[in-house]
Backbone and ligand atoms as CSV (ligand in chain L), in Angstrom:
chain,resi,resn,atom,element,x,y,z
A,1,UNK,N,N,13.283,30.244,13.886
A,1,UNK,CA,C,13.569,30.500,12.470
A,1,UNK,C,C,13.703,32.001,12.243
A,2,UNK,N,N,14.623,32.409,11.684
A,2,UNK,CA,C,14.918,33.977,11.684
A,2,UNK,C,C,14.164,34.363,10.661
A,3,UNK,N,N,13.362,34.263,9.234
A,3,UNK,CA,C,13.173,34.255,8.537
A,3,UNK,C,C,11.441,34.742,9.156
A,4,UNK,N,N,10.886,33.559,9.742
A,4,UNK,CA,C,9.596,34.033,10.445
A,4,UNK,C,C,9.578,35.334,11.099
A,5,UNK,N,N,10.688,36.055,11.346
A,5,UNK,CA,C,10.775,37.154,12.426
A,5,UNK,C,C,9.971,37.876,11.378
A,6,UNK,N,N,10.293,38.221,10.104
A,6,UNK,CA,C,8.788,38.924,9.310
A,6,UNK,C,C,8.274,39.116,9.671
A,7,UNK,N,N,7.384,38.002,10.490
A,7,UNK,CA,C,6.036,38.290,10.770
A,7,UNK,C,C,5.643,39.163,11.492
A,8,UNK,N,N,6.787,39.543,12.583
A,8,UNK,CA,C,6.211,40.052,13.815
A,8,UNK,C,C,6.275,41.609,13.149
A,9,UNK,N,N,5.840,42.655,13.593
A,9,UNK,CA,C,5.576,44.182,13.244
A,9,UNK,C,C,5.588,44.725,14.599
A,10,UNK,N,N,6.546,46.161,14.245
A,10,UNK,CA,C,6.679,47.015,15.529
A,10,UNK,C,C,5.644,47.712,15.460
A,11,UNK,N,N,4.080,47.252,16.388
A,11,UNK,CA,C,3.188,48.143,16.133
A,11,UNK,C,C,3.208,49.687,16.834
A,12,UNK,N,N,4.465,50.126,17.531
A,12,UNK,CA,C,4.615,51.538,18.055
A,12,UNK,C,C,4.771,52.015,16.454
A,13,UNK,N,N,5.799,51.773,16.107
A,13,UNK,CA,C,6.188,52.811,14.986
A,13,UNK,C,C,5.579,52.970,13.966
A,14,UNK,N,N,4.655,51.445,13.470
A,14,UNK,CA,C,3.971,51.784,12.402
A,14,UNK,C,C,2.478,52.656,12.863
A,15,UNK,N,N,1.917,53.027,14.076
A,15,UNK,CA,C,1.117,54.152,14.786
A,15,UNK,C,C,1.413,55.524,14.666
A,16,UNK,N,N,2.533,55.521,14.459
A,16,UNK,CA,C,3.995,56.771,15.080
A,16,UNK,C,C,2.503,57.929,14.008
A,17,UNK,N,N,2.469,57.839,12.686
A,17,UNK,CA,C,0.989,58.354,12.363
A,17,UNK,C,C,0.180,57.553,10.981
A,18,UNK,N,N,-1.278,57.711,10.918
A,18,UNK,CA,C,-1.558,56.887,9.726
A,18,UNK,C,C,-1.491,57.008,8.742
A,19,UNK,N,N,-1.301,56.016,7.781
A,19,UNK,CA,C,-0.632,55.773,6.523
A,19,UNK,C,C,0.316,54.960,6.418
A,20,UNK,N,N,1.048,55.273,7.529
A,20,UNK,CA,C,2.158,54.407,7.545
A,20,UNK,C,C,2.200,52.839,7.037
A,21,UNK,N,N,3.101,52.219,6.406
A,21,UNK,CA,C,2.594,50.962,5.627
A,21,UNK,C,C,4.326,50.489,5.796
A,22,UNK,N,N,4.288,48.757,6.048
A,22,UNK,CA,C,4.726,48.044,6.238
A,22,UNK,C,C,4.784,46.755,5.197
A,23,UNK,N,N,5.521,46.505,3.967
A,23,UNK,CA,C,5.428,45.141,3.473
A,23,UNK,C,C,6.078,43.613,4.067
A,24,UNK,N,N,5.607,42.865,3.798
A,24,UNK,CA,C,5.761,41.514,4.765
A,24,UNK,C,C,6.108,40.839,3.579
A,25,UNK,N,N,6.606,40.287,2.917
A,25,UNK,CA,C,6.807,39.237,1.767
A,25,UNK,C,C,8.290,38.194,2.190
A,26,UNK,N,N,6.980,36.962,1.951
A,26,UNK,CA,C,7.916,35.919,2.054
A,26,UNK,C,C,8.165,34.703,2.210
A,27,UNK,N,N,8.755,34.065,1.574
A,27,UNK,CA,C,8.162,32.206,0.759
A,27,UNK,C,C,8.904,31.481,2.073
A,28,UNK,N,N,8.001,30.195,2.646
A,28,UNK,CA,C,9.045,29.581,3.530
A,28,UNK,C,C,8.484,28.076,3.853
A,29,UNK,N,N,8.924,27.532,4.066
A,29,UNK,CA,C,7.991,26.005,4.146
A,29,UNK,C,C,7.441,26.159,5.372
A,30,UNK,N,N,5.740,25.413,5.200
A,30,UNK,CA,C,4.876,25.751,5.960
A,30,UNK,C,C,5.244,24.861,7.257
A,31,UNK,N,N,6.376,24.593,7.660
A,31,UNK,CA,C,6.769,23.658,9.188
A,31,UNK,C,C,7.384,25.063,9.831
A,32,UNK,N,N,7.889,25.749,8.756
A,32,UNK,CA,C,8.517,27.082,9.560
A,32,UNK,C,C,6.991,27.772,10.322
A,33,UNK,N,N,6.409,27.849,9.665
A,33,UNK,CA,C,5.589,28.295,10.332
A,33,UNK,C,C,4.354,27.540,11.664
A,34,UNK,N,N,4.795,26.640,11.314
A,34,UNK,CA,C,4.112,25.663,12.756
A,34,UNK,C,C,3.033,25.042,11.887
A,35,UNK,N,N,3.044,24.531,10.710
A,35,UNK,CA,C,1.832,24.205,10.124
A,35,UNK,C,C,2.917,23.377,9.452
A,36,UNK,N,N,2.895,21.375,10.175
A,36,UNK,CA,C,2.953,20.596,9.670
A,36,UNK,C,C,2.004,19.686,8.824
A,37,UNK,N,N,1.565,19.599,7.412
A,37,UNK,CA,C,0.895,18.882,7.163
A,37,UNK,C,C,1.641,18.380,5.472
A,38,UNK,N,N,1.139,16.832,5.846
A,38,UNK,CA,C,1.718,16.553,4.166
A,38,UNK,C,C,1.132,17.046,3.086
A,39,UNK,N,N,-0.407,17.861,3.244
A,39,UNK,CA,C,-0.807,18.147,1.966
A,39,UNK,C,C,-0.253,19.195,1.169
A,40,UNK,N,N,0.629,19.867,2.009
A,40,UNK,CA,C,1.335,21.434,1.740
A,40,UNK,C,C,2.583,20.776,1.180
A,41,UNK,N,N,2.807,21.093,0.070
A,41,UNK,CA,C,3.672,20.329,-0.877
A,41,UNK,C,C,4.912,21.014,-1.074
A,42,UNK,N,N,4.609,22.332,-1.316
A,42,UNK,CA,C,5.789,23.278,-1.422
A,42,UNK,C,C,5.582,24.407,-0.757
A,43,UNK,N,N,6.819,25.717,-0.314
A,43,UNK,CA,C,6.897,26.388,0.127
A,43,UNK,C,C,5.616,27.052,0.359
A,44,UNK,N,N,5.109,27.917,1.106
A,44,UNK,CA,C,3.993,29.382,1.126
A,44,UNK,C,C,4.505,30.089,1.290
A,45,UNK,N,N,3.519,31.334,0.392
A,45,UNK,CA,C,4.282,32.133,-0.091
A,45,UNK,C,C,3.388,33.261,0.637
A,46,UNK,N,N,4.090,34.629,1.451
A,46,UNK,CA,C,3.522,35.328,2.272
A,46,UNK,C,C,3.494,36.455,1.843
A,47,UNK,N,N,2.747,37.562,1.389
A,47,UNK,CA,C,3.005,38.681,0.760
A,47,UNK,C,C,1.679,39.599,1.165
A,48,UNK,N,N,1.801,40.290,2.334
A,48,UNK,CA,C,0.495,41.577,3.120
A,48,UNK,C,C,1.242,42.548,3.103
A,49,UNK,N,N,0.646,43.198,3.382
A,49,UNK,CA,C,0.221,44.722,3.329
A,49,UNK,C,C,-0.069,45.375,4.733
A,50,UNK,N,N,0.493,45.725,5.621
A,50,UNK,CA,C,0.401,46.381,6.991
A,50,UNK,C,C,0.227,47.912,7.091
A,51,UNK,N,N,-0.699,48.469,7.256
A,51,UNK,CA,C,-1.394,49.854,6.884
A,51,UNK,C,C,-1.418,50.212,8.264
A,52,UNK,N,N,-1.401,51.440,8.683
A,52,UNK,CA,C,-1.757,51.774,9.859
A,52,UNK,C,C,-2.969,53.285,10.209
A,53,UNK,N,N,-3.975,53.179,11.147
A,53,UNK,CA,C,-5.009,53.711,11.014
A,53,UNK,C,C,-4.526,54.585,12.159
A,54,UNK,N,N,-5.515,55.476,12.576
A,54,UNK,CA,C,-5.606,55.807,14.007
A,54,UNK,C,C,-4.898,55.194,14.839
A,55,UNK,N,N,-5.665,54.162,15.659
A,55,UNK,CA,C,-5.453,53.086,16.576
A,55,UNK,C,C,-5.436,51.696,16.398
A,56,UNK,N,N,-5.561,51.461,14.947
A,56,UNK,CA,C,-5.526,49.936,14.847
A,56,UNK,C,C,-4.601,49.962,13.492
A,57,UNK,N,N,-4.312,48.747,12.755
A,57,UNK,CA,C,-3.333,48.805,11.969
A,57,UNK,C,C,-4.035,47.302,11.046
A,58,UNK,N,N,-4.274,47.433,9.696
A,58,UNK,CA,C,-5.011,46.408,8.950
A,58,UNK,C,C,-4.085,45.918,8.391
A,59,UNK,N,N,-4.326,44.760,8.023
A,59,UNK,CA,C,-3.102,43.833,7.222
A,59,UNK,C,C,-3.647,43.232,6.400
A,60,UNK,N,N,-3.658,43.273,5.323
A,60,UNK,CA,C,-4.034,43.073,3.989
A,60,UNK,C,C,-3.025,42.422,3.085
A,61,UNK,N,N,-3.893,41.340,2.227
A,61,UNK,CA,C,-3.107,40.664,1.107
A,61,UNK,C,C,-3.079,39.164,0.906
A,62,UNK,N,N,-2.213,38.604,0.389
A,62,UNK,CA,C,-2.524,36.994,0.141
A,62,UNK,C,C,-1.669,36.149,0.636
A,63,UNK,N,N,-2.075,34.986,0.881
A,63,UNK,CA,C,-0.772,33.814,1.367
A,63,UNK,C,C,-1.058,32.417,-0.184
A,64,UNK,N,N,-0.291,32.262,-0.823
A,64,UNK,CA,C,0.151,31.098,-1.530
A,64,UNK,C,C,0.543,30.078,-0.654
A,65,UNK,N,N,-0.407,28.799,-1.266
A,65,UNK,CA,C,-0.313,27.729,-1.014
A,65,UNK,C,C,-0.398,26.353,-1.909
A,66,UNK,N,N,0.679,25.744,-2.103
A,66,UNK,CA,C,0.891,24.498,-2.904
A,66,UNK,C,C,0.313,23.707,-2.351
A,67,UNK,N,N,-0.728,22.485,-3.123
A,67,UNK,CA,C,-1.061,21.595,-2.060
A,67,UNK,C,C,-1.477,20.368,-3.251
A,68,UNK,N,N,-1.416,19.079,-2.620
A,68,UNK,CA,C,-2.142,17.741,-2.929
A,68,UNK,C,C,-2.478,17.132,-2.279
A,69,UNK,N,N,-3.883,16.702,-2.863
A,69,UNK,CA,C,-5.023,15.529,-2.284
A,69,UNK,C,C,-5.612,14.690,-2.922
A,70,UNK,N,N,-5.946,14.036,-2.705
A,70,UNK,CA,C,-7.254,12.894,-3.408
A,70,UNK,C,C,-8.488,13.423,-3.619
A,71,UNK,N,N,-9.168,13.329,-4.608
A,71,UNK,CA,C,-10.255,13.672,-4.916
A,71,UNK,C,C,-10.583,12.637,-3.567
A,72,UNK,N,N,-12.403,13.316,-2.899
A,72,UNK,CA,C,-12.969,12.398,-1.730
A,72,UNK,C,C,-14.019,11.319,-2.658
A,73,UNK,N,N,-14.169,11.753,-3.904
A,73,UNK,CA,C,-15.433,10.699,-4.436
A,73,UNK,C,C,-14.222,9.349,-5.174
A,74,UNK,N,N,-13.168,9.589,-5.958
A,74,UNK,CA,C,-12.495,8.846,-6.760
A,74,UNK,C,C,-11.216,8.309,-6.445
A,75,UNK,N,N,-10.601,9.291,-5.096
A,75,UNK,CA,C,-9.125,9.194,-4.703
A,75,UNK,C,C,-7.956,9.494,-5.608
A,76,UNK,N,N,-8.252,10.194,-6.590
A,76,UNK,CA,C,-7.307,10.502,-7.743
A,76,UNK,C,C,-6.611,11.473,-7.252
A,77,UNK,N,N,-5.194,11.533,-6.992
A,77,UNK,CA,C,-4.579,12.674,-6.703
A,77,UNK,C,C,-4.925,14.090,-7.596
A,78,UNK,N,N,-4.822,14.995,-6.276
A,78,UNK,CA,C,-5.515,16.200,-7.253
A,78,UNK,C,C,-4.130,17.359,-6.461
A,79,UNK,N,N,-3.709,18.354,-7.391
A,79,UNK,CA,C,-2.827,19.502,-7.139
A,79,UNK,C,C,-3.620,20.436,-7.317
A,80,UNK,N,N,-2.735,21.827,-6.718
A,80,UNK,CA,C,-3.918,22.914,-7.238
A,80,UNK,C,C,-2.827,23.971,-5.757
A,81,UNK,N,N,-2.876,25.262,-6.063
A,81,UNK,CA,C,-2.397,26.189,-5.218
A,81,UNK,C,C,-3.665,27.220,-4.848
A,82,UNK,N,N,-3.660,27.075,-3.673
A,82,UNK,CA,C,-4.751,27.972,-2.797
A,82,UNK,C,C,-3.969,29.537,-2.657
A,83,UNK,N,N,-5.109,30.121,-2.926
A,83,UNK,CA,C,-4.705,31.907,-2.876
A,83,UNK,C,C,-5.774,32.252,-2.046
A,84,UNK,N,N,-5.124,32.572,-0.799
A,84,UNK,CA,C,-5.720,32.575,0.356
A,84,UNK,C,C,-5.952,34.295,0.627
A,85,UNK,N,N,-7.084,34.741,0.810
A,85,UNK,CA,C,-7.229,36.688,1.199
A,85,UNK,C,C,-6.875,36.796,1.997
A,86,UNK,N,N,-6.146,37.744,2.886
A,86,UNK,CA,C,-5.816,38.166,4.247
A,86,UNK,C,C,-6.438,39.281,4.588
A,87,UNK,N,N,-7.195,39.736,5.467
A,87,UNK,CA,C,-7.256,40.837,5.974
A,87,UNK,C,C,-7.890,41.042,7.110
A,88,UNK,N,N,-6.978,41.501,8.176
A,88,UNK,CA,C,-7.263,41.459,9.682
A,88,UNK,C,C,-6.973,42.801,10.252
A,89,UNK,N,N,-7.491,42.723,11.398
A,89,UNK,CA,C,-7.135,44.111,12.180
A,89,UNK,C,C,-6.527,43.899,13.316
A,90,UNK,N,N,-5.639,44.761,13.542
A,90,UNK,CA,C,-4.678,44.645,14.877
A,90,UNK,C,C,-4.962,46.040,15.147
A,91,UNK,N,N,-5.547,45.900,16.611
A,91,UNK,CA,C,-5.402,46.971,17.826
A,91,UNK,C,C,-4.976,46.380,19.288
A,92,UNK,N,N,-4.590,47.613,20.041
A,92,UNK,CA,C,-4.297,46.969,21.802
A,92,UNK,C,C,-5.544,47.041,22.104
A,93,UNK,N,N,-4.883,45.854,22.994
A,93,UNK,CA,C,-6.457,44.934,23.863
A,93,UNK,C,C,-7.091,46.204,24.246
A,94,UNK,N,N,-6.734,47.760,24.757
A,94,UNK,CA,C,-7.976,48.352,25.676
A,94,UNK,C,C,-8.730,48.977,24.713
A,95,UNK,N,N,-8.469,49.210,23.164
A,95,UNK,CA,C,-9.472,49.719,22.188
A,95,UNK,C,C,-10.544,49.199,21.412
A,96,UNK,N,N,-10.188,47.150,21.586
A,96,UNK,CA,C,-11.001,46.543,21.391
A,96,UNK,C,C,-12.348,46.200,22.099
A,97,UNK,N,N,-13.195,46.163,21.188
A,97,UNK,CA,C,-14.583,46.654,21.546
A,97,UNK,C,C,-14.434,44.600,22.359
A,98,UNK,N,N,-15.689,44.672,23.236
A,98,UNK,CA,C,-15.435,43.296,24.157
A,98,UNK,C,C,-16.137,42.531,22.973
A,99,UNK,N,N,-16.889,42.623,22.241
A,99,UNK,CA,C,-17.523,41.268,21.038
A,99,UNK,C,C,-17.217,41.612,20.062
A,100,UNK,N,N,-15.904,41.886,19.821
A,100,UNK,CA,C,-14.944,41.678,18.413
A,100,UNK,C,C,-14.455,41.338,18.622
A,101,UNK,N,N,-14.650,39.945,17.489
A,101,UNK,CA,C,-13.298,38.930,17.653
A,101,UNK,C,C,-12.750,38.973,16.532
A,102,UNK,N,N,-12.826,39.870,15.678
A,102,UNK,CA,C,-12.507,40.162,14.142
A,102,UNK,C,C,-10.652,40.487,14.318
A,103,UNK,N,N,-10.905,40.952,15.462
A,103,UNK,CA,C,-9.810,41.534,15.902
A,103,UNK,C,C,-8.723,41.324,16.208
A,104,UNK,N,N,-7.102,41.277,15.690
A,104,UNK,CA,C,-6.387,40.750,17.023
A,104,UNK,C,C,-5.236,41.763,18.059
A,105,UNK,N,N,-5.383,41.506,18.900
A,105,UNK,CA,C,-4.813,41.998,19.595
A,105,UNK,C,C,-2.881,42.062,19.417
A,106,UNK,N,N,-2.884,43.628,19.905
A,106,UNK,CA,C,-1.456,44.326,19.722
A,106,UNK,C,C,-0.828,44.185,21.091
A,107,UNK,N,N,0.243,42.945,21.262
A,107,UNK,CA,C,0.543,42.513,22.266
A,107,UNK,C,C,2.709,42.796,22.581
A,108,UNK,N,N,2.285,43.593,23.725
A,108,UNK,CA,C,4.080,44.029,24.007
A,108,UNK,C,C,4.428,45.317,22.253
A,109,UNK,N,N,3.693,45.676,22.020
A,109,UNK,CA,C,3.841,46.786,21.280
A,109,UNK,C,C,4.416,46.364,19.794
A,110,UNK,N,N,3.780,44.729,19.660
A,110,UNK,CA,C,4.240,43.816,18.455
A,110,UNK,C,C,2.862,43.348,17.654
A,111,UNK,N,N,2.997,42.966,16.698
A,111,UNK,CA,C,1.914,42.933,15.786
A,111,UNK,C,C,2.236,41.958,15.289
A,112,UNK,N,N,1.709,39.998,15.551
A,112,UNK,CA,C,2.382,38.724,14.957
A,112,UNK,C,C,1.233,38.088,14.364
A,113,UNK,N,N,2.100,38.216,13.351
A,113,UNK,CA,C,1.368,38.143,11.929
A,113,UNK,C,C,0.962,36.556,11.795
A,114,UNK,N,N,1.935,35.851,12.786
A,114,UNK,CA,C,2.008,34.103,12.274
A,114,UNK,C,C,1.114,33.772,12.883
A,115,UNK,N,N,0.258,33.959,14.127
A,115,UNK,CA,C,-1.107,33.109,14.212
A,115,UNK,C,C,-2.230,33.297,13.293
A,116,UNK,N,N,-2.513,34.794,12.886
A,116,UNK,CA,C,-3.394,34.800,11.770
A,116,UNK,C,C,-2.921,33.872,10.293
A,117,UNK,N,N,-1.767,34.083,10.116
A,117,UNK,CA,C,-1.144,33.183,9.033
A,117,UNK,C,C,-1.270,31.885,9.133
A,118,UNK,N,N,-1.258,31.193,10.428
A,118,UNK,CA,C,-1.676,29.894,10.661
A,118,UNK,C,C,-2.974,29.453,10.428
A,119,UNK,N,N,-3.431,30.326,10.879
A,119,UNK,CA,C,-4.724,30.477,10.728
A,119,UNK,C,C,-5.751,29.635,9.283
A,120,UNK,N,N,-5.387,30.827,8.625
A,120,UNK,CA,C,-5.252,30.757,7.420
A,120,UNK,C,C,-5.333,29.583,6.804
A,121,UNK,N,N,-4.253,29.156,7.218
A,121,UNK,CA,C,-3.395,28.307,6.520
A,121,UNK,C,C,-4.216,26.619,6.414
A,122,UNK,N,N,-4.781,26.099,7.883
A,122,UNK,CA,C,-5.196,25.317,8.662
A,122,UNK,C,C,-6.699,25.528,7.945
A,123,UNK,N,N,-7.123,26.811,8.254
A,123,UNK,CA,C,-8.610,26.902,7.348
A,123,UNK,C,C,-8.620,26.079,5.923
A,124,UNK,N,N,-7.653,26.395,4.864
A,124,UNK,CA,C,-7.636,26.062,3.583
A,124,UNK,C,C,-6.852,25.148,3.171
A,125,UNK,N,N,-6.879,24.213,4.188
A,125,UNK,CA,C,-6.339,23.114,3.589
A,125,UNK,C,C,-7.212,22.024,2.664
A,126,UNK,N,N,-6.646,21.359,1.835
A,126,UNK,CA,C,-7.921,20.860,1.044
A,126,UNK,C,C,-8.282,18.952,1.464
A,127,UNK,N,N,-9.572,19.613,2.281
A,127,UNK,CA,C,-10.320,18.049,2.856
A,127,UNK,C,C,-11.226,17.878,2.346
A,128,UNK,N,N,-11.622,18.620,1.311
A,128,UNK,CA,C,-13.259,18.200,0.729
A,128,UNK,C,C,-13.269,18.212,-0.771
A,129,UNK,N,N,-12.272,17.826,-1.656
A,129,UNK,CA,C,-12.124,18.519,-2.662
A,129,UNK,C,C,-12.211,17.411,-3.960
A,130,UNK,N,N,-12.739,17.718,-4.825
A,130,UNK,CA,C,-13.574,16.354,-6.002
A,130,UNK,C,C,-13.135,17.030,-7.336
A,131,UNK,N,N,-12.794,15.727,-8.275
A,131,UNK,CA,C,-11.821,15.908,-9.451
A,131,UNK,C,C,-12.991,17.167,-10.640
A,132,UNK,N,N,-14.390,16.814,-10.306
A,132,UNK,CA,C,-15.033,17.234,-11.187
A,132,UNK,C,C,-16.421,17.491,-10.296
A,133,UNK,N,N,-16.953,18.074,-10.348
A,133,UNK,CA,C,-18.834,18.149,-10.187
A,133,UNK,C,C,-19.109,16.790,-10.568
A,134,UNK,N,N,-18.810,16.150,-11.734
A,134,UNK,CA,C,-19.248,15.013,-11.988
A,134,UNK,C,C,-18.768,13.587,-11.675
A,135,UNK,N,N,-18.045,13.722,-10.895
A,135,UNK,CA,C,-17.153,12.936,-10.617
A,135,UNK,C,C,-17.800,11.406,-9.739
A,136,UNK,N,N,-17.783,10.505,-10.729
A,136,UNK,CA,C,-18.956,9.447,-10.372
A,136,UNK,C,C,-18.511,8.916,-9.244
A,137,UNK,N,N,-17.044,9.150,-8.775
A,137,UNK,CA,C,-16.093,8.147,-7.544
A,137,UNK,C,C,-16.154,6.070,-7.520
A,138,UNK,N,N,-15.674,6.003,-6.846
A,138,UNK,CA,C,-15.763,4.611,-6.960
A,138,UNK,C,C,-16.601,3.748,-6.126
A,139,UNK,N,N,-17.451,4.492,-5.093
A,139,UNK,CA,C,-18.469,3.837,-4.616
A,139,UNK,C,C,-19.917,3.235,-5.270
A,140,UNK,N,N,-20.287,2.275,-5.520
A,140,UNK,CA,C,-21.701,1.910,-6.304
A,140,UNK,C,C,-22.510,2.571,-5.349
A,141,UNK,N,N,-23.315,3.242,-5.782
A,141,UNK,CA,C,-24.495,3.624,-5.626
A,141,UNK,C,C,-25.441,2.692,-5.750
A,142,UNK,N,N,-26.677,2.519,-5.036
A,142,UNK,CA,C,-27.965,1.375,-5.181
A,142,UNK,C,C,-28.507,2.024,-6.337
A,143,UNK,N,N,-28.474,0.868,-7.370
A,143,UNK,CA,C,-29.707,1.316,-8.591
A,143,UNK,C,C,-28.348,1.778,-9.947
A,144,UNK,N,N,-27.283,1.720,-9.291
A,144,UNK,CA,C,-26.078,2.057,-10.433
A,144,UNK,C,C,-25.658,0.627,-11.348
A,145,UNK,N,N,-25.479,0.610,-12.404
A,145,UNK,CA,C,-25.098,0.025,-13.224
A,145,UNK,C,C,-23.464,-1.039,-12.330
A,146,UNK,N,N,-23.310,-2.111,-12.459
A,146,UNK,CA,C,-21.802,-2.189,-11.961
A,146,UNK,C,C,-20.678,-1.677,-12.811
A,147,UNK,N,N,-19.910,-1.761,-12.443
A,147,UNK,CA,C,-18.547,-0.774,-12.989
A,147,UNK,C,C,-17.880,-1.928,-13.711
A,148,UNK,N,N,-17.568,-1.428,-14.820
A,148,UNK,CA,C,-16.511,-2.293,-16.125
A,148,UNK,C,C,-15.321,-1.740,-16.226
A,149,UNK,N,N,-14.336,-2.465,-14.987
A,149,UNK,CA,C,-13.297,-2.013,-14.997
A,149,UNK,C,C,-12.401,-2.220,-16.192
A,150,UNK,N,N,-11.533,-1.884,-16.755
A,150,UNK,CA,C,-10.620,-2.070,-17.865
A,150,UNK,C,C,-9.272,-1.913,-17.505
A,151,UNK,N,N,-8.910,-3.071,-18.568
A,151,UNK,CA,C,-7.023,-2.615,-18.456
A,151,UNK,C,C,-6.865,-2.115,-19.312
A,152,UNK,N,N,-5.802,-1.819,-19.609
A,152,UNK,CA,C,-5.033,-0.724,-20.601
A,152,UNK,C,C,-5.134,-1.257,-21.728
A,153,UNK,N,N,-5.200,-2.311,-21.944
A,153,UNK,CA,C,-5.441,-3.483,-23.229
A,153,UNK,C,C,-6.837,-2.709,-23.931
A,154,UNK,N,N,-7.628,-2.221,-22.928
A,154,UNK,CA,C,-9.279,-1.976,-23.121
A,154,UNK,C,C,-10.235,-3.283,-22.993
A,155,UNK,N,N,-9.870,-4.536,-22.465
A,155,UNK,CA,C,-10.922,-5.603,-22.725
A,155,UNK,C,C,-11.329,-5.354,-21.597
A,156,UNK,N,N,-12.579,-5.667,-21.394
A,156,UNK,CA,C,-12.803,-4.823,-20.549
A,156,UNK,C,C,-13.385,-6.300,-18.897
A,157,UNK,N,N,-12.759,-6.155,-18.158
A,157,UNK,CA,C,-12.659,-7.546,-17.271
A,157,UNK,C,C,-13.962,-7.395,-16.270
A,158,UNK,N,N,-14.420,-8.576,-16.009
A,158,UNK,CA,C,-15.892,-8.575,-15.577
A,158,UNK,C,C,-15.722,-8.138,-13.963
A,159,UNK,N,N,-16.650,-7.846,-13.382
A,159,UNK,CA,C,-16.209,-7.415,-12.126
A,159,UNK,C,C,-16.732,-9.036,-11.242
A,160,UNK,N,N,-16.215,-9.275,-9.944
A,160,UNK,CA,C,-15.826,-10.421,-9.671
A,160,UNK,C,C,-17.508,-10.491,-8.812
A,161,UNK,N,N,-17.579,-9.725,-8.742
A,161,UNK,CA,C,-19.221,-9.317,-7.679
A,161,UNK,C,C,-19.938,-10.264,-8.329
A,162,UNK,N,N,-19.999,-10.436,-10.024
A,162,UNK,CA,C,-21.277,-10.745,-10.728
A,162,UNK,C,C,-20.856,-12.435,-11.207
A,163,UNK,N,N,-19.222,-12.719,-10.595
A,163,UNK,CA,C,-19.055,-14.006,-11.195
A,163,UNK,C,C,-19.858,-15.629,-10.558
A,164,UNK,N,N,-20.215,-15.153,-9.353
A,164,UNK,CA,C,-21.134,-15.851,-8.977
A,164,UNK,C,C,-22.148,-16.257,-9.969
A,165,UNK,N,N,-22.609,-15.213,-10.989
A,165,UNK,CA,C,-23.842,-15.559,-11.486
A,165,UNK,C,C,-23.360,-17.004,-12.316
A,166,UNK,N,N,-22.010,-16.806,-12.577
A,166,UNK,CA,C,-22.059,-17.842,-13.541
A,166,UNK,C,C,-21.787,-19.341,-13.278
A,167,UNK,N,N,-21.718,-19.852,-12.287
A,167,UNK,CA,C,-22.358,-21.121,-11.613
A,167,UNK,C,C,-23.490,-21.468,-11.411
A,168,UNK,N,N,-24.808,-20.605,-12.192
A,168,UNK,CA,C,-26.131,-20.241,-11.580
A,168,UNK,C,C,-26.354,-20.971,-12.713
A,169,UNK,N,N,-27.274,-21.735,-13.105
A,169,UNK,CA,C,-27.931,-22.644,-13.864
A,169,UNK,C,C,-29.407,-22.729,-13.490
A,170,UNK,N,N,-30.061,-22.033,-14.641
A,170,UNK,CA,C,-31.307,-22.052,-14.444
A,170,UNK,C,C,-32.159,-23.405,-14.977
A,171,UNK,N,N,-32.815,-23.854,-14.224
A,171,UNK,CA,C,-33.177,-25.653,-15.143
A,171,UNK,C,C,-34.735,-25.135,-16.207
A,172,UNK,N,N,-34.395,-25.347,-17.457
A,172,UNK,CA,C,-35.954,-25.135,-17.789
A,172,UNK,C,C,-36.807,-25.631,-17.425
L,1,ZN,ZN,ZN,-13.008,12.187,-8.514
């Protein structure tokens, strides 16, 4: 995808001295980027900040993300766009300290932005996510009242769990 080429950064030139700054912006559907999933609904949207230090070069800023799921307590479809922080450090492998992994490595004198972006991306996807704090879901709980489902009418229809009772004849 030519469009992904964004990502990558000539980390010689943006070194060349610091200050130097690089913008990255740019909307693309998240398969371009190797991140197939149905919850990603519409494009992401890529917009950092590539700064350059001494010897390492920080990348800063946000990735937009469209997404839908089911609430996990109720299953109610839920939307909502994730605004994801970015900020990483790129240096070559021989300046990185050996127990930083904060870090990524400046590889062939390129700076690729799309595994941290994947990254990202894969982190914040939404698997845990509930319509409300209060959100009673549709599982009974032991000790819960049963549920009075309703139609749109509002009468409100007995739940089928309790129709047993009514073959139950108690003899005085
Ligand atoms: Zn819910």
């Amino acid at each position: 995808m030519a469009r992904i080429q964004a990502l990558r950064l000539n980390a010689r030139e943006l070194l060349r001295e610091p200050g130097l700054q690089k913008h990255v912006e740019l909307t693309t559907p998240a398969t371009d980027l190797g991140v197939d999933d149905d919850r990603i609904v519409d494009d992401v949207t890529i917009d950092l900040m590539a700064t350059s230090g001494v010897d390492s070069v920080v990348v800063h800023g946000t990735l937009t993300m469209p997404w839908e799921a089911p609430c996990r307590r109720c299953l109610t479809d839920l939307a909502g766009t994730a605004t994801i922080e970015v900020d990483e450090v790129y240096q070559y492998a021989g300046d990185i300290l050996s127990d930083d992994d904060q870090t990524f490595p400046i590889e062939n004198d390129q700076i690729d932005l799309l595994s941290a972006v994947r990254e990202h991306l894969m982190l914040e996807l939404p698997d845990d996510v509930l319509c409300g704090d209060d959100c009673a879901g549709i599982r009974l709980e032991p000790g819960d009242a049963p549920d009075v489902v309703t139609r749109d009418d509002d009468t409100p229809v007995r739940d089928e769990r309790w129709a047993a009772l009514d073959d139950l004849r108690l003899d005085d």
